[in-house]
Phi, psi and omega in degrees: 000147179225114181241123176261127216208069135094038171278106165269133199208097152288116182246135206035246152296352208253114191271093170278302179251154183227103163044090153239170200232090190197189186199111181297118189240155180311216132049000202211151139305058167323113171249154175235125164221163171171172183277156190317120179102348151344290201131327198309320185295297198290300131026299188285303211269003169278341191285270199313327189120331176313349171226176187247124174281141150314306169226196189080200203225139178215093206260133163264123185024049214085017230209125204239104177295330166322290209264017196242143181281157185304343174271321144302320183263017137301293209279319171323288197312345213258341196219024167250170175229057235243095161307092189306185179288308197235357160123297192084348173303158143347081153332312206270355182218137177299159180320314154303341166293293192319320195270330178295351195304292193307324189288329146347299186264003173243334194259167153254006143017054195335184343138257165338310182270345180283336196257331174282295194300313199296312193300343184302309197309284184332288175322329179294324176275343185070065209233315178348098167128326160269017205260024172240019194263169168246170210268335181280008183243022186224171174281165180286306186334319219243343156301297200281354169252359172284320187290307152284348135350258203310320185319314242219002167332296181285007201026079168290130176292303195274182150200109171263131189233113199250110184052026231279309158263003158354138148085332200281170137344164136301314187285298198300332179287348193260327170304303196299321203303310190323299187290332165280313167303301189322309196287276179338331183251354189279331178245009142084039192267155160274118184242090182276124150257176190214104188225129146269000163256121199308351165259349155295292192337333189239023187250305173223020164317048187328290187240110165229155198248105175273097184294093178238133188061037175096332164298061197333086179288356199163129179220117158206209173258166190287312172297332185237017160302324199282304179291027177276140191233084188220093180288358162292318160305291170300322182289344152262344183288301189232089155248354169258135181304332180283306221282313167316304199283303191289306184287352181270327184305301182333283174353301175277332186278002168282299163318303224267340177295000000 
């Protein structure tokens, strides 16, 4: 679990986050969504430890990453999971390299035993068969699971997915949200995403989380989204033509009821 207490984060005069509030739960699909320029971006990397918040609070299972000296917050980092934006893999190393990295830089790990853990990892993704490839010769789909691949490498208590279908398909982006749900509960991980897309939302939201300006603006479910009477929430909800289309029918078959 990751509990956030009144995080506040400034550049310069400029107030990005305002005093949130909120709590990550294990086993479930945490979403952070908002429109670009939100806060939400800044939010996450206050989460991993890439920034320092001005004030508040940020507990890993109790644990105040704010307060934690560099070497604790090695051994924190030692229990994370970072899906990129853009996969972030190694050009210069194959998919088994790549996914062999964290263990490499984290574990003392023979040789034997890191390449038996990264191929367990690949097969978990359904990767069998690529791990001698280079990332320009696979697909993004298949990037983006090399990428979880590596994420779930260390068997992390966190997992953070920063845009995590950017760039995909609509079908390959709806494989990838399966695997990530899937994987979260198989390994009971706190799982944050960092998302604008409304088919995650409405594919796996468990718990989400709305940003606007800087504001925790709206926390709710998958379930209770369509029917918030928020308006800064709805203007992002149904700024997509399905979703716009999917609340009218709802409307009318409510009237014609």
């Amino acid at each position: 679990m990751i509990e956030v207490k009144h995080l506040i984060k400034s550049f310069d005069d400029k107030v990005v986050l305002k005093d949130i509030s909120t709590i990550f739960e294990p086993g479930i699909t945490n979403l952070i969504i908002g429109r670009s320029g939100s806060g939400k971006t800044v939010l996450m990397k206050n989460l991993i430890g890439l920034m320092q918040p001005d004030s508040g609070e940020i507990r890993y299972n109790g644990r105040n990453i704010i307060a934690m000296k560099k070497n604790e917050l090695k051994l924190l980092r030692r229990e994370m999971g970072m899906l990129f934006q853009g996969s972030a893999l190694f050009d210069s190393m194959t998919v088994l390299e790549n996914v062999m990295f964290p263990l490499t830089m984290f574990t003392k790990d023979s040789y034997k035993e890191r390449c038996k853990r990264a191929m367990f990892c690949l097969e978990r993704v359904n990767l069998k068969g690529a791990e001698n490839l280079y990332p320009a010769e696979i697909s993004g789909g298949m990037m983006k699971r090399s990428g979880i691949a590596r994420a779930i490498a260390l068997n992390p208590k966190y997992l953070f997915c920063d845009e995590p279908n950017s760039g995909l398909d609509p079908k390959t982006a709806l494989l990838i949200d399966d695997l990530v749900s899937d994987i979260t509960k198989e390994y009971k991980m706190t799982t944050v995403i960092n998302t604008h897309d409304m088919n995650s939302v409405m594919n796996i939201g468990e718990k989400i989380i709305f940003i606007n300006q800087g504001r925790k603006a709206w926390e709710g479910t998958k379930d209770e989204i369509m029917n918030v009477n928020n308006k800064a929430l709805n203007d992002f909800v149904f700024a997509s033509d399905l979703f716009r289309k999917v609340k009218e029918t709802e409307n009318l078959a409510e009237q014609e009821g």
